[in-house]
Steps between C-alpha positions, in 0.01 A plus 500: 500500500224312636546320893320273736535534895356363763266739565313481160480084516156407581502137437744220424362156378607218292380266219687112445805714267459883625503767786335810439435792682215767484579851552254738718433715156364119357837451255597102489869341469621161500832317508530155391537251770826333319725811627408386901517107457489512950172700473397292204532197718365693833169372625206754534586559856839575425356738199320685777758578709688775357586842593542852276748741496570832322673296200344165486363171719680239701358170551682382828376133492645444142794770558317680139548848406342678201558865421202731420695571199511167345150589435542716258727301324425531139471098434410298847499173346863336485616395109724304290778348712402653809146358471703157419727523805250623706222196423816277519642572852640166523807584246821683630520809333851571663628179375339543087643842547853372589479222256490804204783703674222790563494578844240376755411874588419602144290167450324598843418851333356330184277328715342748720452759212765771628708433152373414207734252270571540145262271225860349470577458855136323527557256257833412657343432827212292346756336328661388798227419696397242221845357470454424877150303405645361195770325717241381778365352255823328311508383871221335500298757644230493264457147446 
């Protein structure tokens, strides 16, 4: 099984949606940016101060960890609902969650890509999400 440590990292750098880190033997990883919305929103400065460790690096400014192994993560890029909650940080996932009787913790697990729901479950969740925006905009929401 292939692994990243500290001593093999030979740069870390950043584009306006990724991180990406350069190994010593020249391989090249990324992570998209939408998994660490504080270091998305961290200024250059902030980007620069970060220190390594045998398993990953800690931001201390922004409080932002990222393992070496979520590197080698076979997709980096978030998708389907978790690229949706993650662009949309300003809805309460606990509170959707709750509103289908699943619980908050399993939603939270959709999200961040440890647990992968069912086609069925999906559609469920997408289906409550635009029952929420169907009733802003009974509300008026939309006028």
């Amino acid at each position: 099984m292939e692994t990243i440590t500290d001593k093999e990292v030979a740069k870390i750098w950043f584009d306006d949606s990724n991180i990406y880190i350069q190994t010593i033997d020249g391989r090249e990883f990324r992570q998209s940016l939408l998994w660490y919305r504080r270091l998305q929103c961290a200024t250059d400065e902030q980007r620069a101060n970060y220190r390594m460790s045998y398993s990953g690096i800690h931001w201390p400014d922004v409080d932002e960890d990222v393992s070496f192994e979520s590197f080698l993560y076979d997709n980096p890029e978030p998708t389907g609902i978790s690229r949706f909650f993650l662009t949309h940080p300003e809805l309460n996932v606990s509170a959707i969650a709750r509103r289908m009787g699943m619980k908050p913790s399993l939603m939270g697990a959709y999200i961040c890509g440890t647990k992968k729901p069912s086609v069925d479950r999906e559609k469920e969740i997408i289906s409550a999400v635009k029952q929420i925006g169907k009733e802003l905009c009974d509300f008026g929401a939309c006028d």
